[in-house]
Structures are given as C-alpha cells and as structure tokens.
C-alpha positions as CSV (number, residue, x, y, z in Angstrom):
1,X,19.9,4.3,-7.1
2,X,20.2,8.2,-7.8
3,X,17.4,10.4,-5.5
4,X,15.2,10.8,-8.1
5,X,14.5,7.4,-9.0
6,X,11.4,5.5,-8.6
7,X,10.9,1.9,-9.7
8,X,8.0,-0.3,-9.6
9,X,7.1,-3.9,-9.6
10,X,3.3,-5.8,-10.0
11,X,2.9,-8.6,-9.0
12,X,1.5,-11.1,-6.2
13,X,4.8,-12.7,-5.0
14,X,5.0,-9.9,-2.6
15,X,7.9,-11.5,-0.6
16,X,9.6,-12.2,-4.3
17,X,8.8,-9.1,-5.6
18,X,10.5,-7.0,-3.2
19,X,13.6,-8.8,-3.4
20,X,13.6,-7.9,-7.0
21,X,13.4,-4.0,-6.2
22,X,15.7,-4.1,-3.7
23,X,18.5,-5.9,-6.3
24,X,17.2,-3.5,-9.1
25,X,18.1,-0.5,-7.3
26,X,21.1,-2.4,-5.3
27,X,20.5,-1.4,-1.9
28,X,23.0,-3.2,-0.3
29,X,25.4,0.0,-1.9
30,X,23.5,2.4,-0.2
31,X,24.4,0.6,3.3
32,X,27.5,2.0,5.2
33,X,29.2,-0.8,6.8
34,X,27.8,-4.6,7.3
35,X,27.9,-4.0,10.7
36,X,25.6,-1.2,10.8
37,X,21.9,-1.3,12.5
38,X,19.4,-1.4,10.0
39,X,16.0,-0.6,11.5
40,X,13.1,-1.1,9.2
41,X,9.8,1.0,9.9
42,X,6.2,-0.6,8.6
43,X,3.1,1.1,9.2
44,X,1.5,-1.1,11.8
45,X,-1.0,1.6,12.5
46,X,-3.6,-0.9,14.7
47,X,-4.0,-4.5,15.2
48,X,-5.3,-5.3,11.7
49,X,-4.4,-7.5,9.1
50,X,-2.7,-6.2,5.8
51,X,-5.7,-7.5,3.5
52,X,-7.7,-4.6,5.4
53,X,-6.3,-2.0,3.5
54,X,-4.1,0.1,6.6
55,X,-0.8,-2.1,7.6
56,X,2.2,-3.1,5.8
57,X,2.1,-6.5,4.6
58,X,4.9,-8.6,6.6
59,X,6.0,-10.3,3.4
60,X,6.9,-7.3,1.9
61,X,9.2,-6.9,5.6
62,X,9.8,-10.4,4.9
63,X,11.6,-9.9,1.8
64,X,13.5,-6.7,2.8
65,X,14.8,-9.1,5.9
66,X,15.9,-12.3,3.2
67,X,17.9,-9.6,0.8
68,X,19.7,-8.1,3.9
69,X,20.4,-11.4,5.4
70,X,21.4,-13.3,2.3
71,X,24.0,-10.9,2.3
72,X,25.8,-10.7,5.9
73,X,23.9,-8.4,7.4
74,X,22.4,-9.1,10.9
75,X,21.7,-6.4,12.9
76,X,18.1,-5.9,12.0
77,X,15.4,-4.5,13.7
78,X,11.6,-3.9,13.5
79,X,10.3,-1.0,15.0
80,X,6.9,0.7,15.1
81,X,4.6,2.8,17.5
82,X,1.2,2.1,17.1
83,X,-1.0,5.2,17.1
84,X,-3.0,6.6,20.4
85,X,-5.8,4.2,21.0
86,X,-4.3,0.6,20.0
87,X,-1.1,-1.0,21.1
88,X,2.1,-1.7,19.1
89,X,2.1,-5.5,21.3
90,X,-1.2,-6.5,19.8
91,X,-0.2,-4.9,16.2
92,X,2.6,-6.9,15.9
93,X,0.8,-9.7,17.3
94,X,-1.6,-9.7,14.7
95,X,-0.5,-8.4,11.8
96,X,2.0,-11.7,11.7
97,X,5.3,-9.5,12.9
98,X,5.7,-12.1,15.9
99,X,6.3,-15.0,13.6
100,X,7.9,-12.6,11.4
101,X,10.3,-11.5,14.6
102,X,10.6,-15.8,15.0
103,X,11.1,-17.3,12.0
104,X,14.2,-14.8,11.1
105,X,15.6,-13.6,14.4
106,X,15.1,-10.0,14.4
107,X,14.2,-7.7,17.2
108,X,10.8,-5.7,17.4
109,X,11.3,-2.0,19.0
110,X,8.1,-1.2,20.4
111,X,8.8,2.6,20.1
112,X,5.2,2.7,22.5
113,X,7.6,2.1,25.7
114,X,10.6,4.0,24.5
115,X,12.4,6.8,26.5
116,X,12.6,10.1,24.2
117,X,14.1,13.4,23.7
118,X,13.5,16.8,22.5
119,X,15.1,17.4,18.7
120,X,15.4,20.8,16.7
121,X,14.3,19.9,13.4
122,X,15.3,22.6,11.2
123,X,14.1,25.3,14.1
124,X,10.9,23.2,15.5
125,X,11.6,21.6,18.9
126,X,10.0,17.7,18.1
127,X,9.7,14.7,20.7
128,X,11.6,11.6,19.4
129,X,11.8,8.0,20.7
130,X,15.3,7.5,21.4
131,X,15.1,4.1,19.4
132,X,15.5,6.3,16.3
133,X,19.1,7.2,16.9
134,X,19.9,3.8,17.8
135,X,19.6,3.3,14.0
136,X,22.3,3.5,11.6
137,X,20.1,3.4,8.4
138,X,16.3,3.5,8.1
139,X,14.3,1.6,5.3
140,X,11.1,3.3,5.6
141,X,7.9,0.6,4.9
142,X,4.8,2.7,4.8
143,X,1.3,2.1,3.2
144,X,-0.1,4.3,0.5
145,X,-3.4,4.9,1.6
146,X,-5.8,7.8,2.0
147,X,-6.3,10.0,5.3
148,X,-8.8,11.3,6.9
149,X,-7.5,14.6,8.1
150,X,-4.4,14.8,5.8
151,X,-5.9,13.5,2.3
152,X,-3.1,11.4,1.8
153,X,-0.6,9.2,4.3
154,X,3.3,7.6,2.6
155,X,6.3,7.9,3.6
156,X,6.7,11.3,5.3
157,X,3.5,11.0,7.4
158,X,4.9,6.9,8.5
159,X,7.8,8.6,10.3
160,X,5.0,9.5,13.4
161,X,5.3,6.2,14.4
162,X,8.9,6.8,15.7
163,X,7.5,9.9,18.2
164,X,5.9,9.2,21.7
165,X,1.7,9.1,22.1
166,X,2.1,12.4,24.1
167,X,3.7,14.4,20.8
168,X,1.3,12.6,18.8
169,X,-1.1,14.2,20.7
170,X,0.5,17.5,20.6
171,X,1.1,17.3,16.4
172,X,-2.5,17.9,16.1
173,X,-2.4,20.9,18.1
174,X,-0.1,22.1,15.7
175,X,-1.6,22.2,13.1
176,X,-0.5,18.4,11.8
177,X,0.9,19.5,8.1
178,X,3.7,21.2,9.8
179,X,5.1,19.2,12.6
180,X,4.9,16.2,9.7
181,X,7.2,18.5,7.7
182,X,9.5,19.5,10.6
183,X,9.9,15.4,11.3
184,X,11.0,14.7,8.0
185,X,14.5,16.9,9.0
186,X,14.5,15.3,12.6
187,X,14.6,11.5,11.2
188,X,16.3,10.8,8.1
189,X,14.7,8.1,6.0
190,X,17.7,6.5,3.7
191,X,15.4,4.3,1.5
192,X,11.8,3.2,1.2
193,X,9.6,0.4,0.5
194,X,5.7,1.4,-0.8
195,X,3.0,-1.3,-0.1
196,X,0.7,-0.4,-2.6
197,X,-0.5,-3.6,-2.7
198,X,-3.9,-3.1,-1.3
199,X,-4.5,0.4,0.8
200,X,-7.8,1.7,1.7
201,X,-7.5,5.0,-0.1
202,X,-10.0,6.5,1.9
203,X,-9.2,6.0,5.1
204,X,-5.6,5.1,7.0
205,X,-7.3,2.5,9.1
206,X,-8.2,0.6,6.7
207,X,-11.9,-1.2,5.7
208,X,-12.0,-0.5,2.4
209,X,-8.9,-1.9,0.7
210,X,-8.4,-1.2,-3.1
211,X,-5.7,-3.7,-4.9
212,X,-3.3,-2.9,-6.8
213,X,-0.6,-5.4,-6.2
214,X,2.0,-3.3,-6.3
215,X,5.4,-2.2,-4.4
216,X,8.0,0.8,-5.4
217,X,10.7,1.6,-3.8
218,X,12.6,5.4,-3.6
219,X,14.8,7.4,-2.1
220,X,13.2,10.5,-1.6
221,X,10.3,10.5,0.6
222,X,9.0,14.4,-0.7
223,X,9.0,12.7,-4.3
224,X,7.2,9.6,-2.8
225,X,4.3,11.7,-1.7
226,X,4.3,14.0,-4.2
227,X,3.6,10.8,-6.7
228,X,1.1,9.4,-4.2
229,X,-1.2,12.6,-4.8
230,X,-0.7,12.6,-8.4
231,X,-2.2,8.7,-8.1
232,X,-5.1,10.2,-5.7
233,X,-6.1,13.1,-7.8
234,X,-4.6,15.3,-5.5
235,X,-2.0,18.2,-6.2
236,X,0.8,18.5,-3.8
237,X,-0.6,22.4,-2.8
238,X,-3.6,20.0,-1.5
239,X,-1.2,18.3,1.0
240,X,0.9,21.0,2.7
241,X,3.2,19.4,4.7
242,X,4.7,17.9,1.5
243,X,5.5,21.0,-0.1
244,X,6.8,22.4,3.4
245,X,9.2,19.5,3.9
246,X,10.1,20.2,0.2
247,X,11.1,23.7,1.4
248,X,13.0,22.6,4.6
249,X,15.3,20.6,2.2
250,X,14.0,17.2,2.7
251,X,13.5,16.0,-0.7
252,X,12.2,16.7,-4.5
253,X,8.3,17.1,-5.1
254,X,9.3,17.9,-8.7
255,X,7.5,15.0,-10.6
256,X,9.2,16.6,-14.0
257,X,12.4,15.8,-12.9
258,X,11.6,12.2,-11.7
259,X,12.6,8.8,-13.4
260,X,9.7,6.0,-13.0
261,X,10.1,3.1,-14.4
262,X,8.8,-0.4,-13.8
263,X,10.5,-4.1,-13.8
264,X,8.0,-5.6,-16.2
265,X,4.6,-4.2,-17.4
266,X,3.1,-1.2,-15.7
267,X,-0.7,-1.8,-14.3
268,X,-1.1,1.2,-12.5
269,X,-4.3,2.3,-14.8
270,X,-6.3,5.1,-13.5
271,X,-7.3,5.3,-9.7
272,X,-11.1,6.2,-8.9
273,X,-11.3,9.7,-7.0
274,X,-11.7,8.7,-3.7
275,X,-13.8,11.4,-1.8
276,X,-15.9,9.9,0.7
277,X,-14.6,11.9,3.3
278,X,-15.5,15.1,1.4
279,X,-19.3,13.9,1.4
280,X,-19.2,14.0,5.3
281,X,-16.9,16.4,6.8
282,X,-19.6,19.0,6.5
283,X,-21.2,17.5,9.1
284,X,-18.1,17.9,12.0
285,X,-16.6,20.9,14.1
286,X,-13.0,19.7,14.1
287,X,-10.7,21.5,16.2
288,X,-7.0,19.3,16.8
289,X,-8.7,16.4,16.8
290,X,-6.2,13.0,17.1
291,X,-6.4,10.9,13.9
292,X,-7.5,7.5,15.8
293,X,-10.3,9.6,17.2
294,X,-11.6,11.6,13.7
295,X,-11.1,8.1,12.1
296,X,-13.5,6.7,14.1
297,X,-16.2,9.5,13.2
298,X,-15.8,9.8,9.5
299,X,-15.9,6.0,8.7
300,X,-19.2,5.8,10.8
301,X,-20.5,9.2,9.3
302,X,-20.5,7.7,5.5
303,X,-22.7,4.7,7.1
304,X,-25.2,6.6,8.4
305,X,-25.1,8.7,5.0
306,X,-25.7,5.5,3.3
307,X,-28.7,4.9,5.3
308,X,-30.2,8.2,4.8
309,X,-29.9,9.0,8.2
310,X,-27.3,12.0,7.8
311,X,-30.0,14.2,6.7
312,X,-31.5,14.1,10.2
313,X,-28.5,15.9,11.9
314,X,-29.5,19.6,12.0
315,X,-26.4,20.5,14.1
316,X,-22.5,19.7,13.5
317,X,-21.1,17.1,16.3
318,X,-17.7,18.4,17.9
319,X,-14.8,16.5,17.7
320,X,-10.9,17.2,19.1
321,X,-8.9,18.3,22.2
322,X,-9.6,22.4,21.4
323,X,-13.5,21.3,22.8
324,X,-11.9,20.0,25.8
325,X,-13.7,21.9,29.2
326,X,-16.5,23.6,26.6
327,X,-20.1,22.6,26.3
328,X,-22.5,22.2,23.4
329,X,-25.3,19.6,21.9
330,X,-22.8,16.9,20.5
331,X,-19.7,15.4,20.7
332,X,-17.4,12.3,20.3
333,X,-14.3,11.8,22.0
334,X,-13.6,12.1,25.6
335,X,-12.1,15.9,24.9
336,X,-16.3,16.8,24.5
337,X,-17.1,15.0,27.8
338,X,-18.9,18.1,28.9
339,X,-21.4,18.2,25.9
340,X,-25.4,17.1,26.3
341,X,-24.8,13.8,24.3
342,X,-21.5,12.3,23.6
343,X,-20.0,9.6,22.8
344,X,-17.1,9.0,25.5
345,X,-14.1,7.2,24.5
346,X,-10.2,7.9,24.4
347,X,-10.6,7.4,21.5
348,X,-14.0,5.6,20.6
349,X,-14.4,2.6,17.9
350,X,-16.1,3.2,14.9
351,X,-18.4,0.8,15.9
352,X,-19.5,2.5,19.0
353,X,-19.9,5.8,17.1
354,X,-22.0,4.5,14.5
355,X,-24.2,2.5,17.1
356,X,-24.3,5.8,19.4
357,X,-25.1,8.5,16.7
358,X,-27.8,6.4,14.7
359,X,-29.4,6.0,18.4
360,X,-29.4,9.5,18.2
361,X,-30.1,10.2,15.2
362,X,-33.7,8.2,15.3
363,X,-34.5,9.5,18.5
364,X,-35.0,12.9,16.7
C-alpha cells in the first residue's frame, strides 16, 4: 500500500469487512518479521459501548486480530489509556475487549499503570508510556468523530492514549494543537484502521452517534485527518495540529495528491455540518481545560439551550486548570473550587452539570 493510499469499505459485517481492507492493501507486507510485536491501539476513550458514537468497535479489533493470526503471527497486543476521569479496566470491560482479550488470546496493556519516559519529539520534550517502545509495529484503531475543543479527533489525536494522565493533563496547558503534533514524531503509527462506522461527530464521548457503516484504512495519519475535516466541513487551517504535524514531517495533508478508492460502491454522501458546539461555547471562559472535563460542560450546555434555559445565563461559567486558586461567580471543574457556585468534580459527569447548572439557572 503506497502512503498516499486510502481505501474504503461499507458495509455491516464489520469483523468481515476489515479483513477485506487489510488483504486489499496486504498488510501482512508492511510487517517486518513474524515474530515482531504488533500492538494495536483503539480509542477506548470511557467505558461505553461502540453503538454510542465514541469507542472503536471490537469487531473491527476483531478482524485486525483473525487476518494477523490466520497468518502466523502471535505476538499481539491491545493497548489503550483511558482518558483522565474513567479507567482503561472498566473500558475494556465494557466495551467487550475482555472477551475480545479471551476468545483470541491477546494481552491488554493498560497504558493507565505504565511506567514512562521523557521523549524529544522533533525538539518538544513529551511523556511516553514505556509500553509504546515495547511495540515493534503499531496499527492505529481510532474513531472519526467530532471534538469538543479540537473540532475534529482520528488518528493523530488517538495516539494520547499511549501518554500518562499527568501529560494529558499538561497537553492542555500547552496549548493541545501542538503537543498533538509533536506526538505524532515521538510514536510512529505504521498503519491505520478508521471506525467510521457510527461516531458522534459532535462530541468524542459519544451520545450522538451518526452511521455511516464504514471503515478505511491508511498509512498516513496527516492524510487521514486532513480527509476527516474535508468529511466535517472543516479545512485543515481549522485544525492546527494537523498542518503542524504536516510540517514536522509526519505525513501528507495534500488531499490532491491522495488516491481514494472504495472496495465496492461508495456511500459516503454528504455529512450534515455538525456545529453544536459552536452554538454554546459562547457561553464558557476556557482556559487549559482537560477534554473529559469541557466534555462534560458542552454536552450539558446544548440541553439547557434546548430548553430555553441558556438565555438566563447573564455571565460566562469558568472552566480549566488556568482558574485554578482564582475566584469569580461560576465554575465547573474542581480547578474553579474557589468560585461562589461550582460544580465540583475531577472531572464532573455531564449529568451532574446539567442537573447543577439548570438548578442554577432557575434559581435566577
């Protein structure tokens, strides 16, 4: 498969369908030795099931596991890192990767509970769980979905699960779009596997799934991004860290110079502009705020807008560790613990936010 290649498959055989791709574009060459580790990297975000629109289906993992295995290789491995706020245990628990891990023998890393080390990545200094150089070759599984702070989440942005919760943390404080970019240098993905079977293109934690039964697979993650804003009605200047990593060497966001094509009909159709965030963020003082914690707020914002009970708030509510030790009217997040109302929590559930703020919001 050359680096500019993308193919695509529709379908709802998931398991059958990715074996397809992965013969189309013969992965099996792109392997160094049958004795290398193969570690393949889902987005397992939080402990929710695929059909919500935020985690990699397992029979998509599933069928990247039978190609390898029907063909001698068996040191396979799953590895993830939940993000800040949910644990990797209860992700794999419940997004089926236990049975998964059981019914064909392969190890889950819980990258979580990993040991790490400091990485220059093409002159950034980056925090990496030492599971990732345990890994001869990386097959990259990530959702295409939408993102609350970063418009769009693929393949570059799926790599964070393979940093510890304390650099996490510290991306945001740098500015998230660049740290992503840097990563991309630090861990090599050598092929990739899109769900885009049924991602909430709104929001990366899913609840509002949109199908469209589909999975690609690439080589080049920059590419892969850089096609998953064209889909979003986004232009790659609106997503910075994939033009940075472009610049840093990582891949091709040169859609001109890309070769598509699809194993049977193509049903992509056009994609709805997805801008729900948009009609809410006006409404927020972000400052480095961690994405578990912002995707609590925003969800819970566009309820109360449906209710009409938006238009009540006559001040912007704080969220994110630069409001950490500062005081004001209203927060969310444990960073605005010093405000006159907030909604406490490390980070807080949707739920709880929406519950909190309308409380709030009627009492005015």
């Amino acid at each position: 498969m050359q680096q500019n290649e993308m193919i695509k498959i529709y379908g709802t055989h998931y398991k059958e369908m990715t074996k397809q791709l992965l013969e189309r574009s013969d992965l099996v060459s792109e392997i160094p030795s049958p004795d290398s580790r193969i570690g393949i990297k889902p987005n397992l975000v939080s402990p929710t099931p695929a059909e919500y629109g935020a985690t990699t289906h397992p029979e998509v993992v599933a069928g990247i596991i039978e190609y390898l295995q029907e063909r001698g290789f068996s040191r396979i491995v799953v590895l993830e890192g939940a993000w800040v706020g949910d644990k990797t245990s209860e992700a794999f628990e419940y997004c089926g990767y236990r049975v998964l891990s059981e019914q064909y023998g392969v190890e889950l890393w819980d990258t979580q509970t990993d040991s790490s080390h400091m990485t220059n990545c093409a002159g950034m200094e980056l925090r990496i769980c030492d599971m990732a150089e345990k890994i001869d070759f990386l097959i990259n599984v990530p959702v295409l979905k939408g993102h609350c702070q970063t418009r769009i989440t693929c393949a570059l942005k799926n790599s964070k699960g393979l940093i510890p919760n304390s650099e996490k943390r510290r991306f945001h404080t740098m500015g998230l779009h660049k740290p992503i970019a840097h990563l991309g240098v630090g861990i090599h993905q050598d092929f990739i596997v899109v769900d885009h079977i049924c991602g909430d293109l709104d929001f990366e934690d899913g609840g509002n799934p949109v199908v469209r039964n589909c999975i690609m697979v690439a080589k080049d993650p920059v590419l892969v991004d850089a096609y998953v804003c064209r889909l979003l009605h986004y232009s790659v200047s609106d997503v910075p860290y994939v033009g940075m990593a472009e610049k840093l060497g990582v891949g091709c966001a040169d859609l001109d110079r890309a070769k598509i094509s699809c194993i049977g009909p193509d049903w992509e159709g056009d994609i709805d502009q997805r801008r729900k965030v948009a009609a809410v963020e006006d409404a927020v003082e972000e400052v480095d705020s961690c994405s578990a914690c912002y995707a609590s707020l925003v969800p819970a914002l566009d309820r109360l807008r449906k209710e009409g009970l938006l238009e009540r708030l006559d001040e912007k509510i704080a969220i994110g560790q630069g409001h950490r030790g500062k005081h004001g009217r209203l927060g969310v997040g444990l960073c605005t613990a010093e405000f006159d109302v907030c909604v406490k929590g490390c980070p807080p559930t949707e739920q709880q936010v929406y519950e909190e703020l309308k409380a709030y919001l009627l009492s005015r």
